[in-house]
N, C-alpha and C positions, 0 to 999 in steps of 0.2 A: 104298477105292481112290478116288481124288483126280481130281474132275472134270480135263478138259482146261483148262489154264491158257489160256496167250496167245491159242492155237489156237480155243478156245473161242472169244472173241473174236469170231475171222473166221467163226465156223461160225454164230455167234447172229447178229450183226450186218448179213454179208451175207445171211444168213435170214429177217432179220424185214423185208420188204420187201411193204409192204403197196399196197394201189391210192391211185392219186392221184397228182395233178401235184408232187414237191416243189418249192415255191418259193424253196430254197436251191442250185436244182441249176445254174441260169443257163444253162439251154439254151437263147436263144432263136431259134434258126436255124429252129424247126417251122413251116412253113405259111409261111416267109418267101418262097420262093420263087415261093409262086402269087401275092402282091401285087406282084408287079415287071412294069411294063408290058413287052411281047413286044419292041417296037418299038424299046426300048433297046440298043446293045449296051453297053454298062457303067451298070449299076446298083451303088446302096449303099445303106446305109441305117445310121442312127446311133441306137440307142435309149438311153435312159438309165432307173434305177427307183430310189426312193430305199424301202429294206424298213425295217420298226421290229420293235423285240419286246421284251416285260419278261415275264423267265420270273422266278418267284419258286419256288424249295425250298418244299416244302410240310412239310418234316420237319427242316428247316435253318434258323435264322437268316437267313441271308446272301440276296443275289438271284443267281440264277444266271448273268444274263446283262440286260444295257438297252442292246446293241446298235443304232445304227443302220450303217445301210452305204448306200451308192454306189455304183451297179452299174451299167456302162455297158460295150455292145458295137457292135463294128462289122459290117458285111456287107458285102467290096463282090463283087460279082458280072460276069465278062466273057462268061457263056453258056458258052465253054469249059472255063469253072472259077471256083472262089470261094476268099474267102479270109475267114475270122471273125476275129474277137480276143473276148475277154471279159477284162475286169477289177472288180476292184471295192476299198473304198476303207471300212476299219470306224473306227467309234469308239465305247468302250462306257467309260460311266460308271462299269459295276461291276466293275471289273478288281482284281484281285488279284495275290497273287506269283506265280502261275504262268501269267499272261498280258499282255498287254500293250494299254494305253491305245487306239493307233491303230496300224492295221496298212493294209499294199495289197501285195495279189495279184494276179499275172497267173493268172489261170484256164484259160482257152486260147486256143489261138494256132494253127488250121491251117489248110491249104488243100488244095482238090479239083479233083479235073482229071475234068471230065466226057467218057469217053472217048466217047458217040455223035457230040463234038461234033470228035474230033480222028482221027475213023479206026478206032477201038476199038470198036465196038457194042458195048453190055452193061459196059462196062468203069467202074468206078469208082474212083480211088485218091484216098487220102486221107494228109498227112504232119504232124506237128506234136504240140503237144501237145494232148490232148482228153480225152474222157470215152465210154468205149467199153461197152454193157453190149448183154452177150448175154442170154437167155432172156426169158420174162415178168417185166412187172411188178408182177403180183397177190400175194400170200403169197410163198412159198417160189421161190429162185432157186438150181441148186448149178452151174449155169455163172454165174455173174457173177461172174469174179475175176481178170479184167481190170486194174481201177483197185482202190489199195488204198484200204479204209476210214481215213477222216479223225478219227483218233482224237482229238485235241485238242477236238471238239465231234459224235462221232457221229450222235446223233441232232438234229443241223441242224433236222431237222423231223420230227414222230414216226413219219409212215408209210413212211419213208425215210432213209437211213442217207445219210449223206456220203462219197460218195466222192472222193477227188482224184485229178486227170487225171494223165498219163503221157506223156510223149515218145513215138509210135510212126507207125507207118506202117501203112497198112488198103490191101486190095487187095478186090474185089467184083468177081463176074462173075457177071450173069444169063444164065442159057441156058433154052429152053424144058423141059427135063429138073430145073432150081432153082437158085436162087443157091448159088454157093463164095464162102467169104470169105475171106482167110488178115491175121493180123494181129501183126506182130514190133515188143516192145519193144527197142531195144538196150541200155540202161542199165535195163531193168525196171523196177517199181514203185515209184512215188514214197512212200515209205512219209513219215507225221507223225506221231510220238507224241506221244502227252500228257505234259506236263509234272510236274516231282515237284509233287506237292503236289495237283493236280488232280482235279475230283471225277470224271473220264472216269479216270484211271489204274488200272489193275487192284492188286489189292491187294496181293498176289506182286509187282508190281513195284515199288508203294512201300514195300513193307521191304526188298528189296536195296538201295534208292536209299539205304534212311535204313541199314543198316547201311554198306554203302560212304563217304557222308558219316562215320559216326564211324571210320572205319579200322578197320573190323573185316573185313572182305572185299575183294577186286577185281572190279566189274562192269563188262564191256567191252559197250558200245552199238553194236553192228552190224547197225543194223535196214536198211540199202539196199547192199547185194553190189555193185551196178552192173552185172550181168550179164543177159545175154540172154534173154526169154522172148520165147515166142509161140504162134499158136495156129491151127485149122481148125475151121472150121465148116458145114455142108451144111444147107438149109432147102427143103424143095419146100411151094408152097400149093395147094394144090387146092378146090373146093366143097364146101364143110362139112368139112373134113379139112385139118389140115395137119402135116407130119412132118422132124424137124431130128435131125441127130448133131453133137457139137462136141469137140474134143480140145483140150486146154491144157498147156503145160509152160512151168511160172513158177512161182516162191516162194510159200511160204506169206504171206495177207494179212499175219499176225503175227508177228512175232520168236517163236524158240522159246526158251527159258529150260535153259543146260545146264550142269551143273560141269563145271570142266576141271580143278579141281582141289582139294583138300580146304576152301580160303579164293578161290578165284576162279569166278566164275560169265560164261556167256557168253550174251548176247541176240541172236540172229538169225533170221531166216527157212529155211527148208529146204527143197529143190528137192521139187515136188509134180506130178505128172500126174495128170488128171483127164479121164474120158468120160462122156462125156453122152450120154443118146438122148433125146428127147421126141417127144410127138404130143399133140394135141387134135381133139376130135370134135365140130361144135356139130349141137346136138339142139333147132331152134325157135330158144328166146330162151335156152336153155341150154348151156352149154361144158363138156364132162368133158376132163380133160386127165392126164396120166399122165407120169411122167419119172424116169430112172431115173442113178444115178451111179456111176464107180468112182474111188478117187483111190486111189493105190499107195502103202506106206510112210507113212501118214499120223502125225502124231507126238502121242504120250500119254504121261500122267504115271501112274506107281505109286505108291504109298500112301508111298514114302519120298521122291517128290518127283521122280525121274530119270525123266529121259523116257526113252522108246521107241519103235518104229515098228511098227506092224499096218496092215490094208489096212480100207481104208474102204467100203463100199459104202451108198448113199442112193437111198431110195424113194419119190416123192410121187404124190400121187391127189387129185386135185382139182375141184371143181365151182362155177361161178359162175352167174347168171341176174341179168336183167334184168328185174325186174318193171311191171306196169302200177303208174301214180302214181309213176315215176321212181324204183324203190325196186331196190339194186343189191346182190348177196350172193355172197359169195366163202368157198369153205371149203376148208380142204387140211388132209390124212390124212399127216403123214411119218412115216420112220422112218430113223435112222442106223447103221449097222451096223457093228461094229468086231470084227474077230477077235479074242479074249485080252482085250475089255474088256467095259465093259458098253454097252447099246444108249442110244440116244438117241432117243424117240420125241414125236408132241405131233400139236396141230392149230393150224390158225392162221383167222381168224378176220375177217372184213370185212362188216359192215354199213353202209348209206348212206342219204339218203334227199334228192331236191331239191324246194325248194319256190319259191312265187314265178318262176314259167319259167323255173326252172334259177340264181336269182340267190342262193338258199341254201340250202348244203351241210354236211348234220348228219349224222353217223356216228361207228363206234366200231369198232378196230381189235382186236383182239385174238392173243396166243400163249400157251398151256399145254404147257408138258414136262414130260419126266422129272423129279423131283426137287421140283414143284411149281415149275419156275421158268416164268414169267410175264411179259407184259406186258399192259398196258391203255391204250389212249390212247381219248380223247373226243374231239373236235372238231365248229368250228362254221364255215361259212367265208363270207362273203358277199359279194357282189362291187357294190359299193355303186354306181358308175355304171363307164363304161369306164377311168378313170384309177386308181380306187383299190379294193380289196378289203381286206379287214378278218378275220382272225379270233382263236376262242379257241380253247384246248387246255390239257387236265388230259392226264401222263402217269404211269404207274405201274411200279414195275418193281421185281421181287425175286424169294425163293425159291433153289433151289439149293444144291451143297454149297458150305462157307465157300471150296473154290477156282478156284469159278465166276463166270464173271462177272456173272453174273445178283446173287449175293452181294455182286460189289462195289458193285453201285450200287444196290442195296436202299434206299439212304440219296438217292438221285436223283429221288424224285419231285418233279414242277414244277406250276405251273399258270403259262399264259401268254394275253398278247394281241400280238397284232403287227398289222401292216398293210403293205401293197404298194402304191406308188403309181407310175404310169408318168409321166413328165415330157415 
């Protein structure tokens, strides 16, 4: 029986989300707010970062990537409300046929209307495009499926997968009893594939591409519906305890792979609900956390290739600590549960350590499944004065059955260096 093809994909990708700040995420709205004088009423702020990185294939010839980019965001702020922009601006040396020399993105682009400041107590709404991610960001995530995975360069940065923002709308309301959030795409997920030829493309997809290319099949590309998702979420904090439910209905992150006909094949996504429950419980310097999924209809491949739909249910158990000598450990227990197939189980894996008062950051990420599929990333990060950080990174990644994605990119391992400099 034949791993989950596309879906896979979404299940590993938004899965393997490990601790750490990604430096490819370009959030940089956090903490802006507490550096803007009170006395102001309209503040802004303009930053710029110029990032590098030479990843080289360690199993490949070729360089996987000698990227730089341009990365400039705005903030302006009225008190009442704010408004961001992000863009940013590539040029990479190592370009190949299935990418291209110099690119520029708009990233995001929204604004917030702070309702204590308009009449609304507790009121927050949010409109435009962004980057929205619900649960933790330690290991294992099965609510974050919001923004879909940025398939053209997934892993942007190895402890973090790439997501791309989404046109929507976010509504928050704190009450003393816990925040409600409710958050509606109209035109849904901005989905990116990877190009034929790409070392991110799954491999199921590059043999339909290459048999349609010779005219031996029809493969129809309907990876964005443009239709409606949205979603609820409930979070209460309490002292040492704190406890969330969230409900989602929106497309699968992946195109599903379907014949429609004995020579025609169809790629798209397929309407998905999903609930969530979590809680965590900190114990000292330590966090046990616990979270449970159900996603209805979820879609699997049989041994001859056609999909089908069973109901999914997902289990994590997780524990993290902060130890003396800055030393940080994350571990999580899952398991995937699929009516009529087989399960999907593993652990995932965070170790850290800072030296030099926090100015260097050495760790190693790790995931083990079913199947022996795997990942390994090492890194090193150091942040050399306030303008510029520096780091290295080896990653690893294989295992699986040949229609997993873990198999496709068994041939992906990197080692890289990059740097961040703020201007």
């Amino acid at each position: 029986m034949k791993k989950i093809g596309l879906l896979a994909a979404c299940l590993f990708l938004s899965g393997h989300v490990q601790a750490g700040e990604d430096p490819f995420a370009f959030d940089l709205t956090e903490g802006e707010e507490a550096e803007k004088a009170e006395s102001s009423a309209f503040d802004y702020r303009f930053s710029n970062t110029v990032e590098g990185r030479l990843r080289k294939f360690t199993r490949q010839s070729d360089f996987l990537s000698s990227r730089l980019r341009l990365n400039s965001s705005l903030l302006l702020d009225a008190g009442f409300g704010s408004l961001y922009a992000n863009g940013f601006f590539d040029y990479d040396e190592a370009v190949h046929g299935y990418d291209k020399r110099f690119k520029a993105s708009l990233y995001e682009l929204y604004g917030k209307i702070n309702g204590s400041e308009t009449g609304f107590s507790g009121t927050q709404l949010s409109m435009g495009k962004m980057r929205l991610s619900w649960g933790v960001n330690d290991g294992r995530s099965t609510i974050d499926v919001i923004n879909a995975t940025y398939m053209p360069d997934p892993m942007a940065n190895g402890r973090t997968v790439y997501k791309w923002p989404a046109w929507m709308a976010r509504v928050e309301q704190s009450t003393a009893l816990g925040n409600l959030e409710g958050v509606i795409l109209p035109f849904g997920k901005d989905r990116q594939e990877a190009e034929y030829g790409s070392p991110w493309e799954p491999e199921q997809v590059h043999e339909l591409r290459t048999l349609e290319r010779n005219g031996i099949i029809s493969l129809n590309e309907h990876v964005n519906p443009r239709r409606p998702e949205w979603g609820v979420r409930y979070v209460k904090y309490m002292t040492g305890f704190d406890f969330g439910a969230a409900y989602y209905s929106g497309f699968t992150d992946q195109p599903v792979i379907r014949r429609t006909s004995s020579a025609s094949f169809l790629m798209e996504p397929v309407r998905s609900r999903v609930v969530n429950v979590n809680g965590a419980v900190s114990l000292g310097s330590s966090t046990l956390r616990a979270e449970a999924a159900y996603t209805g209809d979820s879609p699997v491949y049989d041994n001859a290739g056609s999909v089908y739909y069973t109901d999914l249910k997902q289990f994590i158990a997780g524990w993290d600590r902060n130890f003396d000598n800055d030393i940080y450990a994350n571990v999580q227990l899952f398991l995937d549960h699929y009516d009529n197939f087989h399960d999907d189980y593993g652990l995932t894996l965070s170790l850290s350590q800072k030296y030099f008062h926090d100015a260097l950051n050495i760790g190693v990420n790790a995931m083990y499944g079913y199947r022996n599929e795997h990942s390994v990333e090492t890194f090193a990060e150091y942040i050399v004065n306030d303008s510029l950080t520096i780091n290295l990174r080896g990653y690893w990644i294989g295992g699986g059955s040949d229609s997993s994605v873990y198999h496709s990119y068994e041939r992906n391992d990197y080692v890289e260096i990059g740097f961040k400099y703020y201007l």
